[in-house]
N, CA, C and O atoms as a Tinker XYZ file with bonds, in Angstrom:
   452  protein
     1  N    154.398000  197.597000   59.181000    73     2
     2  CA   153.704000  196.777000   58.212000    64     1     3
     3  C    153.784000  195.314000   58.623000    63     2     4     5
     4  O    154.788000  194.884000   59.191000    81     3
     5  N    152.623000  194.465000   58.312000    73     3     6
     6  CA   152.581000  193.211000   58.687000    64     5     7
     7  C    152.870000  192.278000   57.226000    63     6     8     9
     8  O    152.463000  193.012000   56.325000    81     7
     9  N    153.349000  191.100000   56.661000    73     7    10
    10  CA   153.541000  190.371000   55.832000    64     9    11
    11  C    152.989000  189.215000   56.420000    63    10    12    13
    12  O    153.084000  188.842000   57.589000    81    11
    13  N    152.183000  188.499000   55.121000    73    11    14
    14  CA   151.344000  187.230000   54.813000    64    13    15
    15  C    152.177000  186.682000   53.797000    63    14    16    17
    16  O    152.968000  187.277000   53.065000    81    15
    17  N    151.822000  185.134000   53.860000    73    15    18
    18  CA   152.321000  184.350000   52.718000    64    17    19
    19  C    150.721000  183.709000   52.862000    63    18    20    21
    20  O    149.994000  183.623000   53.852000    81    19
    21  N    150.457000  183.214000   51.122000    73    19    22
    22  CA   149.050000  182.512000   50.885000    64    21    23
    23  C    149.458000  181.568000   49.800000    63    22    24    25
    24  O    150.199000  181.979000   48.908000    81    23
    25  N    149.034000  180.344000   49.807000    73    23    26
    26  CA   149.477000  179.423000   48.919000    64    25    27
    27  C    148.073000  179.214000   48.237000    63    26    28    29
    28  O    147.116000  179.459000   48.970000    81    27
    29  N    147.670000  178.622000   46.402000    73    27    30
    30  CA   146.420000  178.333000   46.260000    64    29    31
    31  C    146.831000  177.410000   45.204000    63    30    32    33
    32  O    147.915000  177.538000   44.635000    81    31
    33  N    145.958000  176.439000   44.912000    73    31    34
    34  CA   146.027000  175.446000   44.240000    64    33    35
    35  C    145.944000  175.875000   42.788000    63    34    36    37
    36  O    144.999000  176.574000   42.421000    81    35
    37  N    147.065000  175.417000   41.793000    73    35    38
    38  CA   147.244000  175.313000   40.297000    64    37    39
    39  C    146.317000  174.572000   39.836000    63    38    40    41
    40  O    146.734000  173.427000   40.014000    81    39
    41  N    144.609000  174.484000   39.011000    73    39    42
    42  CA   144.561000  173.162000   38.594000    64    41    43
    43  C    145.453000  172.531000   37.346000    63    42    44    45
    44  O    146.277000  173.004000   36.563000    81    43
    45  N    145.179000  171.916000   37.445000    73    43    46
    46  CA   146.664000  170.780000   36.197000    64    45    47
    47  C    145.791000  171.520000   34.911000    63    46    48    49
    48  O    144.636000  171.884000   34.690000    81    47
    49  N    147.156000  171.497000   34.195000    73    47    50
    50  CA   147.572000  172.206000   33.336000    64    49    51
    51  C    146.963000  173.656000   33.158000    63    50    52    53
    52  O    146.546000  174.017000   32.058000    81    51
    53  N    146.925000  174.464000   34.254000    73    51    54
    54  CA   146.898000  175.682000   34.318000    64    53    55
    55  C    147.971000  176.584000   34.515000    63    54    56    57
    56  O    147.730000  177.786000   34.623000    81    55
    57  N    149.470000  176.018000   34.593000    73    55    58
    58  CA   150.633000  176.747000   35.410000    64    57    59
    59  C    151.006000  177.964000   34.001000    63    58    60    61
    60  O    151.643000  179.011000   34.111000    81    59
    61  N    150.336000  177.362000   32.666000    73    59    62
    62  CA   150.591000  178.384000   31.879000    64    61    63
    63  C    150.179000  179.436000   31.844000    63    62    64    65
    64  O    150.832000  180.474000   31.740000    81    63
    65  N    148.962000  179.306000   31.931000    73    63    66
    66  CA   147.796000  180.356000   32.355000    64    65    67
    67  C    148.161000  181.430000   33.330000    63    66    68    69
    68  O    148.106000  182.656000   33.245000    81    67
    69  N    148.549000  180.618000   34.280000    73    67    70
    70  CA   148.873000  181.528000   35.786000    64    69    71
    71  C    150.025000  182.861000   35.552000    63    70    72    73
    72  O    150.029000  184.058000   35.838000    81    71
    73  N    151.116000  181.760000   34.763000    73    71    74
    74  CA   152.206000  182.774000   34.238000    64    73    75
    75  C    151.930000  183.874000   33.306000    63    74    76    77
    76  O    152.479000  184.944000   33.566000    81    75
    77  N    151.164000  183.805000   32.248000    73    75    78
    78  CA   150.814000  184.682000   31.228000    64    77    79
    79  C    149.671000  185.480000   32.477000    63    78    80    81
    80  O    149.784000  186.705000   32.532000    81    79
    81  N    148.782000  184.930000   33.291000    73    79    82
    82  CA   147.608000  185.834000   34.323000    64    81    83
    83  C    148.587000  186.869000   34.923000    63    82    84    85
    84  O    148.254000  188.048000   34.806000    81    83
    85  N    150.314000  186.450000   35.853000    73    83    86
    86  CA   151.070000  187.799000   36.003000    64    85    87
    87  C    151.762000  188.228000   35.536000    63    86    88    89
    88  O    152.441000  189.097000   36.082000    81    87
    89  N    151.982000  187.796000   34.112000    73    87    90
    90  CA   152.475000  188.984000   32.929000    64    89    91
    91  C    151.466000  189.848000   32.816000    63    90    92    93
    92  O    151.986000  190.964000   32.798000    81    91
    93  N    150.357000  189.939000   32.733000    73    91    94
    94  CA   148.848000  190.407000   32.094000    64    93    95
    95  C    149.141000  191.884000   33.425000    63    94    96    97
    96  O    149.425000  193.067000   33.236000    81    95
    97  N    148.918000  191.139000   34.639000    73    95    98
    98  CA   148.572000  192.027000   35.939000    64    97    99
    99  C    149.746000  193.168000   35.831000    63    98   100   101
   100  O    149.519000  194.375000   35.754000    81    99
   101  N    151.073000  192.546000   35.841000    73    99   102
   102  CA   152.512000  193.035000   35.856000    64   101   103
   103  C    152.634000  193.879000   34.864000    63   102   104   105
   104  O    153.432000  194.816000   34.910000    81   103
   105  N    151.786000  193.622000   33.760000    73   103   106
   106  CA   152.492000  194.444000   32.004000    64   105   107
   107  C    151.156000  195.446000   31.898000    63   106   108   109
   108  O    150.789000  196.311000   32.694000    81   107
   109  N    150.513000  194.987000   30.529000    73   107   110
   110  CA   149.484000  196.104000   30.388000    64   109   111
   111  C    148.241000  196.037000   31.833000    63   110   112   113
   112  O    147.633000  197.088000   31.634000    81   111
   113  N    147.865000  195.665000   32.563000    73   111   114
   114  CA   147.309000  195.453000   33.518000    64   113   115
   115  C    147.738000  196.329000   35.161000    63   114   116   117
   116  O    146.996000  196.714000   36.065000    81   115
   117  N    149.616000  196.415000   34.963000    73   115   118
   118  CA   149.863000  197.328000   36.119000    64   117   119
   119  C    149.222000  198.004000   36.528000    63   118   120   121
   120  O    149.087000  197.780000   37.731000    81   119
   121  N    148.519000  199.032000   36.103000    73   119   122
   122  CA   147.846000  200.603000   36.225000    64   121   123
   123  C    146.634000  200.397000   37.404000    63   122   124   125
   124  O    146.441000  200.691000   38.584000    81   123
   125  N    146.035000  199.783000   36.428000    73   123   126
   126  CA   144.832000  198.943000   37.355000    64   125   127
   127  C    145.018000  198.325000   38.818000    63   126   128   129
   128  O    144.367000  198.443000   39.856000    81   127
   129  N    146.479000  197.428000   38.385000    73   127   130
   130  CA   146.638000  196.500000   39.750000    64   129   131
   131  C    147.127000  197.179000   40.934000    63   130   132   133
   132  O    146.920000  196.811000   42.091000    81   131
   133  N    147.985000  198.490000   40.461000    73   131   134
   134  CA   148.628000  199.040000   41.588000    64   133   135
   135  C    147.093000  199.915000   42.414000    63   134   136   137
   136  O    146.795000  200.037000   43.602000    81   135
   137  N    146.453000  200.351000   41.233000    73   135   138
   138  CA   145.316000  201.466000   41.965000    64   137   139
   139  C    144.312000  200.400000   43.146000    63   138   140   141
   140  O    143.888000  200.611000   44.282000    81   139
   141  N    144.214000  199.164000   42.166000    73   139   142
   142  CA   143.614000  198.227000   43.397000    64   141   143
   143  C    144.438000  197.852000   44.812000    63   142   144   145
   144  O    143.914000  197.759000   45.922000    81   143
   145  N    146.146000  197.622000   44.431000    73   143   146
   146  CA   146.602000  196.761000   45.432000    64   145   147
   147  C    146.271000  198.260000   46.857000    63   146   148   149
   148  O    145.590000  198.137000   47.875000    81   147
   149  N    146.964000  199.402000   46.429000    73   147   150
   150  CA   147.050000  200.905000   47.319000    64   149   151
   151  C    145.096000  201.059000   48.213000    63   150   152   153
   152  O    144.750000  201.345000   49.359000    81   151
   153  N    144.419000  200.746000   47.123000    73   151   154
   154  CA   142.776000  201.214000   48.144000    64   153   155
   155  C    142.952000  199.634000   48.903000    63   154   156   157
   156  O    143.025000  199.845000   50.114000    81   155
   157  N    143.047000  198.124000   48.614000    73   155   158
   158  CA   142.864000  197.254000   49.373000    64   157   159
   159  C    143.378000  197.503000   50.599000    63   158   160   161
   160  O    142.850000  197.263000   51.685000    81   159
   161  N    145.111000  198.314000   50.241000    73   159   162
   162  CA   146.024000  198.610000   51.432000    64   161   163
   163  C    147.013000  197.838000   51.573000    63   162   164   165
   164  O    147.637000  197.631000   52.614000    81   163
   165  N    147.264000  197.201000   50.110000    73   163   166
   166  CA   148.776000  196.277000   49.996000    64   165   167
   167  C    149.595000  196.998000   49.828000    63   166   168   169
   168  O    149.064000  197.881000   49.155000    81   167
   169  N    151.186000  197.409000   50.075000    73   167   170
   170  CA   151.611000  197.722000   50.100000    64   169   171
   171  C    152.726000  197.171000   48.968000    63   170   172   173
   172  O    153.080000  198.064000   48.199000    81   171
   173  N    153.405000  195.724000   48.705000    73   171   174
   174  CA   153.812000  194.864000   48.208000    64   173   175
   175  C    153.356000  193.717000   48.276000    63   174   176   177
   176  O    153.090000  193.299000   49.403000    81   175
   177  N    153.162000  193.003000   47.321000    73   175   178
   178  CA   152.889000  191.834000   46.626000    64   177   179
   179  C    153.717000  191.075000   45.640000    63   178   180   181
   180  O    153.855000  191.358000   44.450000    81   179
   181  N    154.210000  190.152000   46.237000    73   179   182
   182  CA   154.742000  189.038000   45.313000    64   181   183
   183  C    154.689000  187.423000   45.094000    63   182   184   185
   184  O    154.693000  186.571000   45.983000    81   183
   185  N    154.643000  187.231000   43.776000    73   183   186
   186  CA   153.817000  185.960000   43.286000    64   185   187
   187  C    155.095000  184.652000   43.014000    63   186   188   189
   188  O    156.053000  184.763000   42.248000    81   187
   189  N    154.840000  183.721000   43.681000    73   187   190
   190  CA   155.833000  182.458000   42.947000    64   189   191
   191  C    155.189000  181.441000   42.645000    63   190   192   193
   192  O    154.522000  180.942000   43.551000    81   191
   193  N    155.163000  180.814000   41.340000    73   191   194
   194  CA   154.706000  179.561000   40.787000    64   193   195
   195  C    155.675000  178.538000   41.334000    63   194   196   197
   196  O    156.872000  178.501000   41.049000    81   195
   197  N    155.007000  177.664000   42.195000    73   195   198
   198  CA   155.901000  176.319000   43.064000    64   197   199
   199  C    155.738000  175.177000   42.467000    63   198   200   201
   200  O    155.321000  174.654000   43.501000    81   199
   201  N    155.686000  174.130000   41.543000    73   199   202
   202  CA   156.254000  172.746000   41.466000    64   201   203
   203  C    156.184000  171.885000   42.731000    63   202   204   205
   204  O    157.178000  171.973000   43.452000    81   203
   205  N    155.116000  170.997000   43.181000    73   203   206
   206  CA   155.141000  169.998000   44.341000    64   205   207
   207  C    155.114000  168.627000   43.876000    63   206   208   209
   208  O    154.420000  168.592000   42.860000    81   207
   209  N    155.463000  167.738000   44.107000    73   207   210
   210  CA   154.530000  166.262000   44.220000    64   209   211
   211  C    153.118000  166.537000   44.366000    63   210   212   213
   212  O    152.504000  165.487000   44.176000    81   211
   213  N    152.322000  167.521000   44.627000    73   211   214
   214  CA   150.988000  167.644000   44.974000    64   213   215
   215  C    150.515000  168.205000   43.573000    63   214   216   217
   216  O    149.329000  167.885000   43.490000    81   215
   217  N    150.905000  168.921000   42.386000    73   215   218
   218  CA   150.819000  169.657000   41.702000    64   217   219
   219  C    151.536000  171.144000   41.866000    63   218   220   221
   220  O    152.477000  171.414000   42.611000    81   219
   221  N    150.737000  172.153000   40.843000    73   219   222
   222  CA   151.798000  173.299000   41.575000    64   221   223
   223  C    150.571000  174.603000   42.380000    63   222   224   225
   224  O    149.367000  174.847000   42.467000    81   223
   225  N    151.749000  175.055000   42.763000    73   223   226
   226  CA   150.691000  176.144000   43.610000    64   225   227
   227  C    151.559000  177.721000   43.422000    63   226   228   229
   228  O    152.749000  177.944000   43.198000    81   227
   229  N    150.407000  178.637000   43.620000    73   227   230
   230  CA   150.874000  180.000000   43.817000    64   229   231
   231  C    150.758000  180.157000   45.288000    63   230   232   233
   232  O    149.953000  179.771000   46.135000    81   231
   233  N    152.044000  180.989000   45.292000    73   231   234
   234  CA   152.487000  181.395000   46.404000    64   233   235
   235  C    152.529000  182.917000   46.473000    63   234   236   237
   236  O    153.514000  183.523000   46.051000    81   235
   237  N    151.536000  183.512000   46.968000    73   235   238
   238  CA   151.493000  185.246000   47.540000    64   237   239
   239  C    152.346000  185.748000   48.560000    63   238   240   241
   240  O    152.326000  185.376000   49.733000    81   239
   241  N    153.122000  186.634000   48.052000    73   239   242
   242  CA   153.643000  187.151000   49.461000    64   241   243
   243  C    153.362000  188.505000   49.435000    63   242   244   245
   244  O    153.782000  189.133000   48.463000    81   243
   245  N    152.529000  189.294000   50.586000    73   243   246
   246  CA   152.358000  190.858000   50.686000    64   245   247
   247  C    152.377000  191.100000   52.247000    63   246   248   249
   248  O    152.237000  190.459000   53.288000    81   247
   249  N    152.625000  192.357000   51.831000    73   247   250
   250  CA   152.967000  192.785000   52.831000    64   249   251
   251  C    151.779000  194.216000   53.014000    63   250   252   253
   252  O    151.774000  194.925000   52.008000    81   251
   253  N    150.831000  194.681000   54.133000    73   251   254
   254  CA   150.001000  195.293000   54.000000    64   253   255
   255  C    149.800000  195.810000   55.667000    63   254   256   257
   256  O    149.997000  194.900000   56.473000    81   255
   257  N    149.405000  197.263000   56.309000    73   255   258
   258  CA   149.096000  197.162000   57.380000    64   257   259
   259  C    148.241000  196.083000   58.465000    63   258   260   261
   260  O    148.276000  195.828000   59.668000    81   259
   261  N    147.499000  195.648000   57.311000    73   259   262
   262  CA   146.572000  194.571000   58.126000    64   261   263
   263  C    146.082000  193.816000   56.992000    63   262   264   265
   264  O    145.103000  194.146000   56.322000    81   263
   265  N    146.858000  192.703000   56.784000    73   263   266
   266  CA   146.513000  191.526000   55.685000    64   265   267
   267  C    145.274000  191.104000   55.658000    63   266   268   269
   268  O    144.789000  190.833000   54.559000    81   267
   269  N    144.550000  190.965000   56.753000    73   267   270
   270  CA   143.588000  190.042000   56.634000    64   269   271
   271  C    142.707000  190.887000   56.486000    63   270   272   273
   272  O    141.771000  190.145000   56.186000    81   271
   273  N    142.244000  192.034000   56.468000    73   271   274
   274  CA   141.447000  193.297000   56.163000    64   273   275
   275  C    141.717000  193.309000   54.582000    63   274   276   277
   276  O    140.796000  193.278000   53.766000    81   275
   277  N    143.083000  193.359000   54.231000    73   275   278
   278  CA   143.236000  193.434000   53.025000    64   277   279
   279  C    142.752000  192.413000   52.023000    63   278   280   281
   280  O    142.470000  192.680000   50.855000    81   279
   281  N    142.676000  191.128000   52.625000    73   279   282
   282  CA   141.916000  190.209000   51.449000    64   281   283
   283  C    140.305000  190.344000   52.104000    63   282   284   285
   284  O    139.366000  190.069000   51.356000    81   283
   285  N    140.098000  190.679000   53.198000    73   283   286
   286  CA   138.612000  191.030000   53.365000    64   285   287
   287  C    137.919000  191.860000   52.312000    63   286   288   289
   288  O    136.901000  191.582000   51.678000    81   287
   289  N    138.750000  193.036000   52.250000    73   287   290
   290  CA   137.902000  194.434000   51.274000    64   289   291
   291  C    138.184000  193.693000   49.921000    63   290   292   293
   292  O    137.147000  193.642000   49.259000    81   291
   293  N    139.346000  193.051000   49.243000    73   291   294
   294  CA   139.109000  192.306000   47.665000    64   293   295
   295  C    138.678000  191.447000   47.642000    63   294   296   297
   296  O    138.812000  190.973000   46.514000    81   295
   297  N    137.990000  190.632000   48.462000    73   295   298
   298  CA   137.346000  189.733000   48.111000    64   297   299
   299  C    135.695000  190.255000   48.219000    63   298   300   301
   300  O    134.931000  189.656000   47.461000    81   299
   301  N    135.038000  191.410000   49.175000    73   299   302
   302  CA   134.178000  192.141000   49.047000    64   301   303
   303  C    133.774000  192.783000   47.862000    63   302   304   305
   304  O    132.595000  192.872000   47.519000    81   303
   305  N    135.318000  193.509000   46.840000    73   303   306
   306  CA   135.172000  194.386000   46.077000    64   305   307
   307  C    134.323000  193.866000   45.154000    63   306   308   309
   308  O    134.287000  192.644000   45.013000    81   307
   309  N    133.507000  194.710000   44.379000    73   307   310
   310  CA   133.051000  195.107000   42.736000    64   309   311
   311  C    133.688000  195.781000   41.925000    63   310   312   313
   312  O    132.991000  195.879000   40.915000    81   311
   313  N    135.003000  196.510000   41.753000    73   311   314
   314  CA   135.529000  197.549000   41.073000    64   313   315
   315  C    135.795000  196.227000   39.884000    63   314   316   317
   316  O    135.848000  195.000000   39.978000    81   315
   317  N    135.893000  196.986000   39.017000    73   315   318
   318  CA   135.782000  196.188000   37.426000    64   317   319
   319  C    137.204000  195.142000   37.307000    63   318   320   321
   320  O    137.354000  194.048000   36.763000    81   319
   321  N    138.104000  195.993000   38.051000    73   319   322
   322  CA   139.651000  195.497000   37.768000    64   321   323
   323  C    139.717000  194.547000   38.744000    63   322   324   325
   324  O    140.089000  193.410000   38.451000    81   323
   325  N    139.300000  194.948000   40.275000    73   323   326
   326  CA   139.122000  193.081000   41.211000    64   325   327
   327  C    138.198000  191.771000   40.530000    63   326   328   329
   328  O    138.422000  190.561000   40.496000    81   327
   329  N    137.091000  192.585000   40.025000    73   327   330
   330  CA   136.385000  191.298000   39.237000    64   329   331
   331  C    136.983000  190.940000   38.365000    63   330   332   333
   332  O    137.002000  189.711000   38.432000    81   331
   333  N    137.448000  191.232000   37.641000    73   331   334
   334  CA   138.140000  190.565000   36.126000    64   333   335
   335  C    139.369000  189.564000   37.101000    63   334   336   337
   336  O    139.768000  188.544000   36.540000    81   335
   337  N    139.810000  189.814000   38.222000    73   335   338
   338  CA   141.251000  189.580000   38.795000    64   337   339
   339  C    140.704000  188.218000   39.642000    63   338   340   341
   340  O    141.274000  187.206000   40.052000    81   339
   341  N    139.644000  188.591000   39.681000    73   339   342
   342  CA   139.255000  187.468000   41.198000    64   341   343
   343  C    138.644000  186.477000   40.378000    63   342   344   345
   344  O    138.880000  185.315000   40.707000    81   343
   345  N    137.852000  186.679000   39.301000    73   343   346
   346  CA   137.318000  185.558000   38.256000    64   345   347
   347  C    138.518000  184.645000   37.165000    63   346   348   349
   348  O    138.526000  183.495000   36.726000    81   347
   349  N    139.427000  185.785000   37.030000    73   347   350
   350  CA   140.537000  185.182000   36.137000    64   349   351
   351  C    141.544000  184.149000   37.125000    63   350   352   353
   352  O    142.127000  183.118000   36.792000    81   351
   353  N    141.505000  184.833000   38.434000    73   351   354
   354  CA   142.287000  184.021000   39.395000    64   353   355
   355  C    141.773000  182.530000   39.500000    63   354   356   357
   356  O    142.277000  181.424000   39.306000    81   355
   357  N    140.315000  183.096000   39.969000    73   355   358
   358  CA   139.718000  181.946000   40.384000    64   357   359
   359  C    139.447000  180.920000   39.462000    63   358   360   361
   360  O    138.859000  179.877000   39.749000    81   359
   361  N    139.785000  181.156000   38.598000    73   359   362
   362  CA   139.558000  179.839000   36.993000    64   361   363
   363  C    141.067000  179.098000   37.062000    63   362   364   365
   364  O    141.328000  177.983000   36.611000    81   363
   365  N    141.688000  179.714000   37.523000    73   363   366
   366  CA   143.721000  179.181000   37.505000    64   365   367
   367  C    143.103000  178.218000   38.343000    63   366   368   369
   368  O    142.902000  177.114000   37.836000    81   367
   369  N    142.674000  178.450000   39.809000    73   367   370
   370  CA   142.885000  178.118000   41.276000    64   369   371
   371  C    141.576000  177.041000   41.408000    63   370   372   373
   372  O    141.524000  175.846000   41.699000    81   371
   373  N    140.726000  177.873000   41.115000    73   371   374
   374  CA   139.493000  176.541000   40.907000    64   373   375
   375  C    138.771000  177.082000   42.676000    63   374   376   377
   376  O    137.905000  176.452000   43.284000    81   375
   377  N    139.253000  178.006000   43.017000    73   375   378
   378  CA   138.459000  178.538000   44.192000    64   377   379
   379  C    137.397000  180.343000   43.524000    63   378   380   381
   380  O    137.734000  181.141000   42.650000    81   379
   381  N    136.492000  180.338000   44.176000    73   379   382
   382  CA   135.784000  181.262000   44.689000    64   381   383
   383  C    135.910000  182.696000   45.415000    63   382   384   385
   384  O    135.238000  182.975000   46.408000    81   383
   385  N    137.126000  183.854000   44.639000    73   383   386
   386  CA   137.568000  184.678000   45.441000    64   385   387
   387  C    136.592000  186.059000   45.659000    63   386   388   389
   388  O    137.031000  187.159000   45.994000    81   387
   389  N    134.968000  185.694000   45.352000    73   387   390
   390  CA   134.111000  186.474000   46.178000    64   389   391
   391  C    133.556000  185.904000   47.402000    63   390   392   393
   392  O    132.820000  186.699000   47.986000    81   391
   393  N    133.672000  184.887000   47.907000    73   391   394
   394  CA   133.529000  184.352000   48.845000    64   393   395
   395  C    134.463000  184.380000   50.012000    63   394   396   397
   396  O    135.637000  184.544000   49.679000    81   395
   397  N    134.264000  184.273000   51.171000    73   395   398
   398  CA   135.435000  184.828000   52.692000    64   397   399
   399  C    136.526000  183.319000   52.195000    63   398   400   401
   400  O    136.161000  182.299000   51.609000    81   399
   401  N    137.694000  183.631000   52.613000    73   399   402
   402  CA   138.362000  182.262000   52.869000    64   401   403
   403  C    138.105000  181.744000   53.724000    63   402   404   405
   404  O    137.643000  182.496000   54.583000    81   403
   405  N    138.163000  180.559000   54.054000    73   403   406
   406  CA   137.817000  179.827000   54.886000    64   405   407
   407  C    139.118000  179.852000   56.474000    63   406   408   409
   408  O    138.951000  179.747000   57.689000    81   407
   409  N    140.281000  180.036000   55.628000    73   407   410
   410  CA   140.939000  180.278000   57.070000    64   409   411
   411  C    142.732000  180.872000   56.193000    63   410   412   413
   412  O    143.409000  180.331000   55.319000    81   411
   413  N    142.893000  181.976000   56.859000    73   411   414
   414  CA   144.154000  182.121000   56.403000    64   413   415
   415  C    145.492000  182.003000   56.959000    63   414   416   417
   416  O    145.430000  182.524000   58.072000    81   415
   417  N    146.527000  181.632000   56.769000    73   415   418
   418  CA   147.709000  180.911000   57.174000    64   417   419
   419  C    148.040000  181.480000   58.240000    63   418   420   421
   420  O    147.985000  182.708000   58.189000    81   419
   421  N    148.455000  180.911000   59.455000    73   419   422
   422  CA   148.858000  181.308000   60.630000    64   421   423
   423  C    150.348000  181.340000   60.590000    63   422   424   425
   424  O    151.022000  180.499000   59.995000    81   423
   425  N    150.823000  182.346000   61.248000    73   423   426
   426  CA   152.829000  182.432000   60.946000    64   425   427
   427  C    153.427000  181.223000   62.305000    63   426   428   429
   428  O    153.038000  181.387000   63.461000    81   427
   429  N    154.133000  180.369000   62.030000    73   427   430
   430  CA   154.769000  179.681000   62.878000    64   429   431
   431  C    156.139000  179.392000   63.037000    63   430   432   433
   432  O    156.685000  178.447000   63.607000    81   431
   433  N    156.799000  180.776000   62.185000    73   431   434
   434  CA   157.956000  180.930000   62.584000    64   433   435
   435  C    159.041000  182.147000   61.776000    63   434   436   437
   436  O    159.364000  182.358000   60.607000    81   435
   437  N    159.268000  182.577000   62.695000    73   435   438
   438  CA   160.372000  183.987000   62.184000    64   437   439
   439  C    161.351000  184.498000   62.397000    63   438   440   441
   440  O    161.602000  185.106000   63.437000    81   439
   441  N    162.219000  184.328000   61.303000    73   439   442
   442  CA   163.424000  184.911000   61.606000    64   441   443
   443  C    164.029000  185.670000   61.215000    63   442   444   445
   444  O    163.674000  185.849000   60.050000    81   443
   445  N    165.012000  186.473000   61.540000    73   443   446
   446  CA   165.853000  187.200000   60.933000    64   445   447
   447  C    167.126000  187.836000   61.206000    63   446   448   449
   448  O    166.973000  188.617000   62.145000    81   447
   449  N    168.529000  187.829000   60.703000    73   447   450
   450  CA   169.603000  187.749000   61.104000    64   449   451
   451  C    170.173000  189.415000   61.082000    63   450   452
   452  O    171.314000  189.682000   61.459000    81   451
């Protein structure tokens, strides 16, 4: 398995939103999210709300045979549960998640003891 990290912009005063958006996904929403994360081909996914001088940002971490395939096919999808996910996201983030990203994070360093 390969692991990605993806960072996306909070707009101001959305960090509440974001938190109650992965209670929603995490709580009554699981069912849905797992049947989506398994066909995208995520394997694990995990979310951190960060605090910067810049504002705050979400931070994705998954882990998937091939990440970048994997946000290829959800950001492609129509299934009812990616749209509700990619429109609700994209109102936190203030980006466009039916549209390709423009470039996703390159790894520049790894370790492990």
């Amino acid at each position: 398995m390969a692991t990605m990290a993806v960072s996306f912009p909070v707009l101001p005063g959305k960090a509440d939103e974001a938190r109650r958006f992965g209670e929603e996904v995490m709580g009554p929403r699981r069912t849905e999210a797992a049947a989506s994360f398994r066909h995208i081909g995520v394997t694990h996914e995990t979310w951190y709300l960060q605090s910067t001088p810049m504002g705050d940002m979400i931070i994705v971490w998954m882990e998937a045979a091939d990440p970048t395939a994997a946000f290829q096919k959800w950001g492609a999808s129509e299934a009812p549960f990616d749209r509700w996910f990619k429109q609700t996201a994209g109102a936190i983030c203030g980006l466009d998640f039916n549209q390709p990203m423009p470039a996703l994070p390159r790894q520049i360093m790894d370790w492990e003891g």
